[in-house]
VODREN-392903 format. One line per field, with one value per residue (C-alpha): residue in three letters; residue number from 0; x, y, z. Coordinates in steps of 0.2 Angstrom, whole numbers, padded with zeros to 4 digits. Example, Ala and Ser with C-alpha at 12.3 -4.5 7.8 and 13.67 -1.06 7.14 Angstrom:
2
type	[ALA,SER]
seq	[0,1]
x	[0062,0068]
y	[-0022,-0005]
z	[0039,0036]
REM end
This chain:
542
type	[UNK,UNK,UNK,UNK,UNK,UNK,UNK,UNK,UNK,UNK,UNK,UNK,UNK,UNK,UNK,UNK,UNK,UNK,UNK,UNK,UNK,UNK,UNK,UNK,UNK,UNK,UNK,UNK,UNK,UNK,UNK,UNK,UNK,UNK,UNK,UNK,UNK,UNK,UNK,UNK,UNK,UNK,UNK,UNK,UNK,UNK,UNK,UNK,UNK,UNK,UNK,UNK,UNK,UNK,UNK,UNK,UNK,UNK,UNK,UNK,UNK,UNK,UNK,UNK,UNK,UNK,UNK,UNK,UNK,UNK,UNK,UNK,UNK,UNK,UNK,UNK,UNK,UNK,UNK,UNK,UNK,UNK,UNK,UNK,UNK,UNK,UNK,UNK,UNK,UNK,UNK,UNK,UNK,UNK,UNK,UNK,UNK,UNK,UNK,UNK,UNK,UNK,UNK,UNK,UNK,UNK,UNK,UNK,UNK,UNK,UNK,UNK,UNK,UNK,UNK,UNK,UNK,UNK,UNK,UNK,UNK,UNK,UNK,UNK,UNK,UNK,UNK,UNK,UNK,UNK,UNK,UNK,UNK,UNK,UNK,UNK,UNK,UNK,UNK,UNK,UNK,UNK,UNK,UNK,UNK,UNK,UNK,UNK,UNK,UNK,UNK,UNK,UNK,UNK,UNK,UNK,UNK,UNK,UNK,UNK,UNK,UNK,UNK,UNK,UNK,UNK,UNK,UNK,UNK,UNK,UNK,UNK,UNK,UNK,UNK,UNK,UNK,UNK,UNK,UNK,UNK,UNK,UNK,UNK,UNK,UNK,UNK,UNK,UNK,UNK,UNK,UNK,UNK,UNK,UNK,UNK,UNK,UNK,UNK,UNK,UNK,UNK,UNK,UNK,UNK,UNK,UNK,UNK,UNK,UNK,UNK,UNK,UNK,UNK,UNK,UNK,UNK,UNK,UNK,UNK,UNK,UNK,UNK,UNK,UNK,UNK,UNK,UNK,UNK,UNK,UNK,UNK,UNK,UNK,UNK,UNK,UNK,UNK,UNK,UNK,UNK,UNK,UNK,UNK,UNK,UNK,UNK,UNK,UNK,UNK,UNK,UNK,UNK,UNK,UNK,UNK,UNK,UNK,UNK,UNK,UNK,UNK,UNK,UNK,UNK,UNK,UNK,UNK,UNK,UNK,UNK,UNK,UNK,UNK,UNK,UNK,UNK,UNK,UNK,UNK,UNK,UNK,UNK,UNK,UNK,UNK,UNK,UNK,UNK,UNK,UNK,UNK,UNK,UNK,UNK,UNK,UNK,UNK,UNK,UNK,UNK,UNK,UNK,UNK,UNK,UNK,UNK,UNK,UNK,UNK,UNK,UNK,UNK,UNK,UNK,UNK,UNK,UNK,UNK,UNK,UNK,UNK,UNK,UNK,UNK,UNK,UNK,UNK,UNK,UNK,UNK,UNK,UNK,UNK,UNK,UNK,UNK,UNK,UNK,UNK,UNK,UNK,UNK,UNK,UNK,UNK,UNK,UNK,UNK,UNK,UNK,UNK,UNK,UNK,UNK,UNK,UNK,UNK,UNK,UNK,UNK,UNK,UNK,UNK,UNK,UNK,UNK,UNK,UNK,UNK,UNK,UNK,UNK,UNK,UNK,UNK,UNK,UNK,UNK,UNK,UNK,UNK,UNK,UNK,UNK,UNK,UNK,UNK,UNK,UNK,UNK,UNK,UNK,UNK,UNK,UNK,UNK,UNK,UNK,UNK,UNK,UNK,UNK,UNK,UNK,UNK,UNK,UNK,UNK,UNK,UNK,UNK,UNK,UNK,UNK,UNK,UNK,UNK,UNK,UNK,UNK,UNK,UNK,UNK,UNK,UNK,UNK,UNK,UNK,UNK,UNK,UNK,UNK,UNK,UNK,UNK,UNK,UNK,UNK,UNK,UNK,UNK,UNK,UNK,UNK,UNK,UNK,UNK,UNK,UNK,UNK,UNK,UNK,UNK,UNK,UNK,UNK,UNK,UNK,UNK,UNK,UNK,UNK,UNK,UNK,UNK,UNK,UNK,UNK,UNK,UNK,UNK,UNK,UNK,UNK,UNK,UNK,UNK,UNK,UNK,UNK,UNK,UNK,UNK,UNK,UNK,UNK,UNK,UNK,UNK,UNK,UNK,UNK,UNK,UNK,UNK,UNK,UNK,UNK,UNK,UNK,UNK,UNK,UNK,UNK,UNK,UNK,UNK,UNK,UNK,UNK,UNK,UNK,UNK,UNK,UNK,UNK,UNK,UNK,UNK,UNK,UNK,UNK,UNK,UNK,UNK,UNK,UNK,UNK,UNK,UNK,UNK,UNK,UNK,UNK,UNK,UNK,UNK,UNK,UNK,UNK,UNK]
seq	[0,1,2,3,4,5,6,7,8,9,10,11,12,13,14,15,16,17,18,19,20,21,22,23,24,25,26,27,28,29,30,31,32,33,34,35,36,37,38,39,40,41,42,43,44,45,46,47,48,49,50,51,52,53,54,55,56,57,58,59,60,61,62,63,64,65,66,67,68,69,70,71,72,73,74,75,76,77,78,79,80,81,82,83,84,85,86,87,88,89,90,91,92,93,94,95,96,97,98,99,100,101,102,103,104,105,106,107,108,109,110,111,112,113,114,115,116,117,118,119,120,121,122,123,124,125,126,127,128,129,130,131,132,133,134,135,136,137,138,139,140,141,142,143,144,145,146,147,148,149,150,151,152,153,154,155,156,157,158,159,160,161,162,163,164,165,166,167,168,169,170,171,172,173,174,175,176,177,178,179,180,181,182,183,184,185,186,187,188,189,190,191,192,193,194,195,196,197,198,199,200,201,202,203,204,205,206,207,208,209,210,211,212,213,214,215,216,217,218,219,220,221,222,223,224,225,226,227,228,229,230,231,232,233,234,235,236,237,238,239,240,241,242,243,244,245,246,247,248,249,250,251,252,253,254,255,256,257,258,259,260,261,262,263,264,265,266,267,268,269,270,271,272,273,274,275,276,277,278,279,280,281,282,283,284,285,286,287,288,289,290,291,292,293,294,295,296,297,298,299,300,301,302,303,304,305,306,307,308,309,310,311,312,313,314,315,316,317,318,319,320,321,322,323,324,325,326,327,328,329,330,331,332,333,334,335,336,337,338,339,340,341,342,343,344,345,346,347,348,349,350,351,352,353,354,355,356,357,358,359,360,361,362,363,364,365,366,367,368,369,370,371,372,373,374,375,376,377,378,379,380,381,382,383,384,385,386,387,388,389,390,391,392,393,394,395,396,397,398,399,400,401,402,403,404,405,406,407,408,409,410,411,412,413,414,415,416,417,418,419,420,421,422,423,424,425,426,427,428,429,430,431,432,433,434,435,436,437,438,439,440,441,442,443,444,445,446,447,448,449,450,451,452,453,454,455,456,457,458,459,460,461,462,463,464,465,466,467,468,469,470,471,472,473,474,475,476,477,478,479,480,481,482,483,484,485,486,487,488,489,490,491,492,493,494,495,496,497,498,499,500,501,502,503,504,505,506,507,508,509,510,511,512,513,514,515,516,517,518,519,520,521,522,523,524,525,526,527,528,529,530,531,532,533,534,535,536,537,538,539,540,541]
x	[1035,1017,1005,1002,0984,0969,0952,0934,0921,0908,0907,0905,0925,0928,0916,0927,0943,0938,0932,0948,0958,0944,0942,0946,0965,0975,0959,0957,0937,0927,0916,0903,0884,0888,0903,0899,0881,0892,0906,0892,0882,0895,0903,0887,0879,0883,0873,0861,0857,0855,0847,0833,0831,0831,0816,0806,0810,0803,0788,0783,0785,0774,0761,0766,0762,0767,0772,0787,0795,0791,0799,0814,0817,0816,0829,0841,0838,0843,0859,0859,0858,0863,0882,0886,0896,0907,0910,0914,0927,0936,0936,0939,0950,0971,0975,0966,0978,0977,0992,1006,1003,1018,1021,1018,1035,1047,1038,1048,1039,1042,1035,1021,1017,1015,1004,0992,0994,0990,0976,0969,0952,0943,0930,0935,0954,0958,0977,0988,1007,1022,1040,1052,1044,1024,1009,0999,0980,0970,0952,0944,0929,0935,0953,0971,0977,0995,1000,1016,1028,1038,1048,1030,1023,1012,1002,0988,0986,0976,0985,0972,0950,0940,0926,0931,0915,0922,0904,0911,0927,0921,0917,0938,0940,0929,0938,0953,0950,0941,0957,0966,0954,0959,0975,0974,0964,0977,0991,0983,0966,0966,0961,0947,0938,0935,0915,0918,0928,0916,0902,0913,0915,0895,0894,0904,0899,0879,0888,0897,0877,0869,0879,0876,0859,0856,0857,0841,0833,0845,0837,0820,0825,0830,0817,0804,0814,0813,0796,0793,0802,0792,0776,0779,0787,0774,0759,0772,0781,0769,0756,0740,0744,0757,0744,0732,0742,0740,0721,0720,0726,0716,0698,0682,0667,0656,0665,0665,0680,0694,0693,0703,0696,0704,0699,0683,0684,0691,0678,0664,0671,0680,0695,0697,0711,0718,0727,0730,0730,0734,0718,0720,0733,0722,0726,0713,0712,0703,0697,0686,0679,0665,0650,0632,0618,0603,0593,0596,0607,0622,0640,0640,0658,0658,0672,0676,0686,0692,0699,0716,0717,0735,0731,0736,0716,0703,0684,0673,0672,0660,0655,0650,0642,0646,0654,0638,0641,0627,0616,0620,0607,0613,0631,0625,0614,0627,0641,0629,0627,0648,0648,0634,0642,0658,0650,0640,0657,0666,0653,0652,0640,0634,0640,0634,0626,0611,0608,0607,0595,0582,0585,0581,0563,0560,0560,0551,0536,0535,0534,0520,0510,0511,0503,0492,0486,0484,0474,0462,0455,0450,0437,0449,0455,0435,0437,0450,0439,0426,0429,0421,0429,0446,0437,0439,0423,0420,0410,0425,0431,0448,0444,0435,0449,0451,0466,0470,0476,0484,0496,0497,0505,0519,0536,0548,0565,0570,0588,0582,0581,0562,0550,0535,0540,0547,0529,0521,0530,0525,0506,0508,0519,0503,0489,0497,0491,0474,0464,0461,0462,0443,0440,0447,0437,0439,0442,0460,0464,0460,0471,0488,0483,0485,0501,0506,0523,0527,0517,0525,0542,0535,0525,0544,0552,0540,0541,0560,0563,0549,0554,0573,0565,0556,0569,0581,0569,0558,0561,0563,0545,0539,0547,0541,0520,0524,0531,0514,0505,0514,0509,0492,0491,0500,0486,0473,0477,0479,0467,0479,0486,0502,0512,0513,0522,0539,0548,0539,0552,0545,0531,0538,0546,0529,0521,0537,0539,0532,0541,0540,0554,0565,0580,0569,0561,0579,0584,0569,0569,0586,0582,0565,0579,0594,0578,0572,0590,0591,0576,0582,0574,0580,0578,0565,0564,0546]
y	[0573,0574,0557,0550,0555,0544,0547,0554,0547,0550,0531,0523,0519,0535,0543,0533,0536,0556,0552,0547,0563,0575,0586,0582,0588,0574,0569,0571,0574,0568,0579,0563,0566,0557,0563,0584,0581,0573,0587,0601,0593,0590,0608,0617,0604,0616,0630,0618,0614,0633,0639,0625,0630,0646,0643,0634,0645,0659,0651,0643,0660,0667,0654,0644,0629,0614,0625,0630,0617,0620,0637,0627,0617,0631,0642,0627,0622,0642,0641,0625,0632,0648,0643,0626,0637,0643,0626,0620,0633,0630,0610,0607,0622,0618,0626,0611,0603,0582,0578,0570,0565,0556,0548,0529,0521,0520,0529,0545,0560,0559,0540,0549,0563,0550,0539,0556,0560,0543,0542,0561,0564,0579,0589,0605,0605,0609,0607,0601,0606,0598,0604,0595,0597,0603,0602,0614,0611,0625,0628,0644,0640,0635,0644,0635,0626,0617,0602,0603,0590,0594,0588,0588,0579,0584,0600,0608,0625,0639,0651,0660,0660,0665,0675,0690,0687,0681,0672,0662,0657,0640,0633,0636,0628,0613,0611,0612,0594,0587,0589,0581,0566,0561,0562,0550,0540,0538,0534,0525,0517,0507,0523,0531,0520,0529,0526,0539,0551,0553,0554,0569,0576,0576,0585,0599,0600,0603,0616,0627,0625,0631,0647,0651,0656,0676,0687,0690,0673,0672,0688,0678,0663,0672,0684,0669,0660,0675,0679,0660,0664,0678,0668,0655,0664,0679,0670,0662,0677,0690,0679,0683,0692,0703,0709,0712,0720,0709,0708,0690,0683,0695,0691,0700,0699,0696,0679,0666,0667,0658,0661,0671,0685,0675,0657,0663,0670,0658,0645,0654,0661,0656,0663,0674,0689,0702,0719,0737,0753,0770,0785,0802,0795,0782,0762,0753,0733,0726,0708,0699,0684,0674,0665,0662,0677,0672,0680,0676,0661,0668,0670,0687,0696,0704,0714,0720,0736,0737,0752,0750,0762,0769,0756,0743,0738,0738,0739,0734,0751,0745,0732,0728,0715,0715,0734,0741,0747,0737,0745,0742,0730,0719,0720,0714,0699,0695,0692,0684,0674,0669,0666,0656,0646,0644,0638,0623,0619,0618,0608,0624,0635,0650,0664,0680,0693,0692,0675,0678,0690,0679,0665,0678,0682,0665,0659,0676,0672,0653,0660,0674,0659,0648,0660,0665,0648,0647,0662,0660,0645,0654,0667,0680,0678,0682,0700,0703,0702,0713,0729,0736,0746,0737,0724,0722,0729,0715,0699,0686,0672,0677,0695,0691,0693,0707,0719,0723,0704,0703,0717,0717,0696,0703,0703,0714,0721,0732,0738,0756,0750,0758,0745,0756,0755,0739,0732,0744,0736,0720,0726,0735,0720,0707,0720,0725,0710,0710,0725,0726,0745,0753,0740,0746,0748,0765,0757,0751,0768,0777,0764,0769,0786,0787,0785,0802,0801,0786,0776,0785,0779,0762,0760,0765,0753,0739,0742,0744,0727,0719,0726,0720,0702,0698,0703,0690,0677,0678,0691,0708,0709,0701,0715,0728,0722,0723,0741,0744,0736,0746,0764,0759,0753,0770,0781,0772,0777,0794,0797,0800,0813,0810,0828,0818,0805,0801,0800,0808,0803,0786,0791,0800,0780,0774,0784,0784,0765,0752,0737,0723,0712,0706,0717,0733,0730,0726,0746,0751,0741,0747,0764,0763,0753,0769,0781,0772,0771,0788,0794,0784,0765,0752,0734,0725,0709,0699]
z	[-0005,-0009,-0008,-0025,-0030,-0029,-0039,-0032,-0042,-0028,-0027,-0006,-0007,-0012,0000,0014,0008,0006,0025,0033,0024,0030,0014,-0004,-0003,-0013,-0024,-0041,-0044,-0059,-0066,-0066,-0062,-0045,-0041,-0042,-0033,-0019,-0019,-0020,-0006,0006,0004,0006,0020,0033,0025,0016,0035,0041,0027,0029,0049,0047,0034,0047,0059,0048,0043,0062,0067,0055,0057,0041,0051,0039,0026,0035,0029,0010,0016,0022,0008,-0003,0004,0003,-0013,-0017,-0008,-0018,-0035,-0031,-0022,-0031,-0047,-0032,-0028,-0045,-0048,-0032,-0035,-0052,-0055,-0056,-0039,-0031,-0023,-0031,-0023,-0033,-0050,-0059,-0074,-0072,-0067,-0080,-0092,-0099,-0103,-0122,-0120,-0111,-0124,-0138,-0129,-0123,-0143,-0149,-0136,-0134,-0143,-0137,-0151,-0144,-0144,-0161,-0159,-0147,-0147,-0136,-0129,-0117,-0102,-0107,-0118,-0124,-0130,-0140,-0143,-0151,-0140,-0121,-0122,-0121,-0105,-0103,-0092,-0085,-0083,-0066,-0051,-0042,-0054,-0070,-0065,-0079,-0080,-0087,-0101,-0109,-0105,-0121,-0111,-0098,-0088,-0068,-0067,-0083,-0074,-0065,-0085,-0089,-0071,-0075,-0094,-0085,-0077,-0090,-0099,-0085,-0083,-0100,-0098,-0083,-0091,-0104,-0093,-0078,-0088,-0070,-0061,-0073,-0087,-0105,-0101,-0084,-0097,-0109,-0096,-0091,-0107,-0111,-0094,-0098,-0115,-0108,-0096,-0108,-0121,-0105,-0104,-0125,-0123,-0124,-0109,-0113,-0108,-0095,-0088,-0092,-0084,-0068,-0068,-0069,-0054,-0042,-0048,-0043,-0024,-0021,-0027,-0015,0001,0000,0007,0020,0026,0023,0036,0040,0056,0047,0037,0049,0061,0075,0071,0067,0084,0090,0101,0099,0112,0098,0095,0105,0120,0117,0097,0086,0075,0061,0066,0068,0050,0039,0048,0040,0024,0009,0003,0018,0013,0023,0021,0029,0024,0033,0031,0041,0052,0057,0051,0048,0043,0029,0028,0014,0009,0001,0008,0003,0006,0015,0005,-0011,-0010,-0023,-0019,-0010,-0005,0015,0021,0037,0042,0058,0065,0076,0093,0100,0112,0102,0103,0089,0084,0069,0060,0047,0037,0018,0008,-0012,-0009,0000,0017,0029,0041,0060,0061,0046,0053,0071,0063,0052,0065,0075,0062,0060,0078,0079,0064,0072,0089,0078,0069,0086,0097,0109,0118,0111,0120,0109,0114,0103,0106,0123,0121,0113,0122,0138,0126,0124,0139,0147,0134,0138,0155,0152,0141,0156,0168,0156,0153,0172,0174,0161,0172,0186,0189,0193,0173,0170,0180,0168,0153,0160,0157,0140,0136,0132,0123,0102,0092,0080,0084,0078,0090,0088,0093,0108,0120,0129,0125,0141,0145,0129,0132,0151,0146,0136,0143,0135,0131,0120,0117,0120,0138,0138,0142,0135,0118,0116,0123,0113,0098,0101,0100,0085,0075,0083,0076,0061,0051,0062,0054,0035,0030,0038,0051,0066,0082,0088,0106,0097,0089,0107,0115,0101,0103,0123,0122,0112,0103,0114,0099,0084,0092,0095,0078,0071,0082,0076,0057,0059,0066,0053,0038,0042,0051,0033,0021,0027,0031,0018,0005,0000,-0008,0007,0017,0005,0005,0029,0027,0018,0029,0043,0033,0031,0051,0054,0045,0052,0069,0067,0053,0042,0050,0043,0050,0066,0056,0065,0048,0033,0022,0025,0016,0001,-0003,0000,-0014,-0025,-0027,-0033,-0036,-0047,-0046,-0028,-0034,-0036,-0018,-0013,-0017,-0008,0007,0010,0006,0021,0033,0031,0035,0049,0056,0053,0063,0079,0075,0086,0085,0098,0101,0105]
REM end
């Protein structure tokens, strides 16, 4: 003998009592809001739970970071949605097991049909019929389903389900015990109240609306959901260092130690993206984003491509600002630039290259001022002066220092590794702004032209690192009016002899242009920069 029934309304008695019988086995549920987010919760809490860890799991090992648990959340409220119809049809449909439901004592089943048929009142059962031992309820819209009356007790069943669709079966299994709920309700009002019935009855009636719509805003509706997954799990999954390859986490030796590529990035830019892309069987990594130009002060977009080896390691193969690949000097200054900005944000030392390098000048001219400070107050600073030779031609104060201490003071290196042009660049960037076009003694000319083609290299040298130097600090105009300056300083040394020019080409942009406006000098600065590149120019510093 079966134990009498007892009702789940997901109320805290019913919790306990579903507690000490382990599962829902001798229940009858309501269809109550309470009562199936309880039954749905509890069957799926085991994959509610997994689906949640796997999620953060995912997303930690993607470098989601607190997302991950958006990411968890997500994937259980899928299982959620996705498994609670299953539920449904395995609960509320007649094969549930409610235990023994008899017919209140003393009550004979003809007594019971007239009080179901005095009570019953249900908008979608359009007829009900009756034999000795069954009833039989109809409706065009939901099917026709029969309780029983037997030596178990009364048993509902299914007999016929209006729609053939198996994802439409959990609604027939669901009507099914609505149908049921009534007729509890009718018999034993003690045990479900007419207020938890018709709660029921709205419930179902909402479910059976939801499944009218089209198939096509169904398709809609489910297209928009999964458009809405891949939305959010996309930037989570699909993490920075899988579309980078690895690059992201990586370091660079420009950057300061300890950093990753991508830290160092997304410090400096906004809206930082990366992806990857296969050319010539090479793969090659792409990042972007968006920061303020120095020389014009609007929103300018920088990529980097870095190109991955077989050794799993990689280089900076170029860079770009607003689509236009940048020069070699550019690129350097700019990433100087982003590790020097990553250094301030972080409160550490600077550790690039380029810094280093001027900090090495600085302190080798504040050294070289210093002795020559010191030596211009003894008599031995006066030998210096003496020969003739080596002095300036005009009759100013300020040129009545003698070259050959002016030149002999300097202290520099150039990237070249030759010392002889990178001093010689520093005389020619001091003098270039010294002599107005006619003026210069014959003593400085002979001086430039004893060093051969070591001065075309260095006079090349100097208006390389010039014209770059005054286009981002100052302005592209400002760097056109030096590489004038530079032509004219140029033919004035060798009497405009200009066959011996290191680069002609220079030249032909020097008679071809003459801009007006900072975006026409722009095009030809860039255009004297590629063809200084081109000839060999490298940047000095003094």
């Amino acid at each position: 003998m079966k134990e009498r029934f007892e009702i789940y309304d997901g109320s805290a008695e019913a919790k306990k009592a579903k507690g000490k019988s382990k599962n829902l086995s001798g229940f009858h549920p309501l269809f109550t809001a309470a009562a199936r987010r309880s039954i749905a919760l509890d069957s799926l809490k085991i994959w509610l739970l997994l689906g949640f860890v796997v999620g953060v799991v995912t997303g930690v090992a993607t470098g989601a970071g607190a997302v991950s648990v958006l990411l968890g959340l997500l994937i259980a409220a899928v299982i959620y949605f996705g498994f609670r119809d299953d539920v449904y049809k395995k609960v509320y449909g007649p094969e549930h097991d409610r235990g023994q439901l008899p017919l209140p004592e003393g009550m004979s089943w003809e007594e019971a049909v007239d009080r179901i048929r005095r009570g019953f009142a249900n908008p979608d059962v359009e007829q009900v019929t009756d034999t000795a031992d069954a009833m039989t309820f109809y409706s065009k819209k939901r099917g026709t389903y029969q309780l029983k009356n037997t030596a178990d007790g009364l048993k509902m069943t299914i007999l016929t389900k209006p729609s053939k669709s198996s994802k439409k079966e959990y609604l027939y299994a669901v009507f099914s015990s609505v149908l049921l709920s009534q007729v509890i309700a009718i018999l034993y009002p003690e045990k479900i109240s007419a207020e938890q019935v018709e709660e029921e009855k709205a419930a179902v009636r909402k479910l059976f609306g939801a499944h009218k719509m089209p198939l096509v805003i169904e398709l809609a509706i489910t297209v928009a959901f999964v458009a809405f997954a891949v939305y959010m799990l996309y930037p989570v999954i699909y993490s920075d260092n899988a579309r980078s390859k690895g690059v992201s986490d990586g370091y660079l030796s420009v950057f300061p130690a300890g950093a990753t590529v991508g830290e160092v990035l997304d410090d400096f830019f906004a809206n930082g993206k990366w992806e990857n892309y296969e050319q010539d069987g090479v793969t090659f990594v792409h990042y972007s984003g968006e920061c303020v130009s120095t020389q014009t002060g609007e929103k300018a977009t920088v990529g980097i491509y870095f190109k991955l080896n077989n050794d799993s390691s990689f280089e900076i193969d170029r860079m770009t600002m607003d689509g236009e690949t940048m020069n070699l000097l550019m690129q350097n200054i700019a990433l100087s630039e982003i590790s020097d900005s990553y250094c301030k944000d972080h409160g550490i030392a600077s550790s690039n290259a380029l810094d280093d390098a001027f900090d090495e000048l600085e302190n080798a001219l504040d050294d070289a001022l210093a002795d020559s400070s010191s030596v211009s107050s003894t008599s031995t600073a006066e030998s210096v002066r003496e020969p003739e030779s080596e002095t300036y031609a005009d009759d100013t104060a300020s040129n009545s220092s003698a070259q050959t201490a002016t030149r002999s003071d300097r202290i520099l290196i150039g990237t070249n590794g030759v010392d002889t042009y990178s001093e010689l660049s520093g005389d020619i960037s001091v003098d270039i702004n010294h002599y107005e076009i006619g003026e210069m003694p014959e003593s400085t000319k002979e001086y430039y032209l004893s060093y051969g083609n070591d001065f075309d290299t260095a006079w090349l040298n100097a208006m390389y690192t010039d014209v770059y130097v005054y286009s981002g600090k100052y302005s592209n105009l400002d760097a056109w009016d030096q590489f004038t300056r530079y032509i004219a300083f140029y033919d004035e040394v060798v009497d405009y002899d200009t066959e011996r020019a290191p680069a002609p080409e220079l030249y032909d942009v020097y008679y071809a242009y003459d801009p007006d406006t900072e975006e026409e000098a722009g095009q030809c600065v860039d255009e004297v920069i590629q063809i200084a590149e081109e000839s060999g120019a490298e940047i000095q510093f003094y």
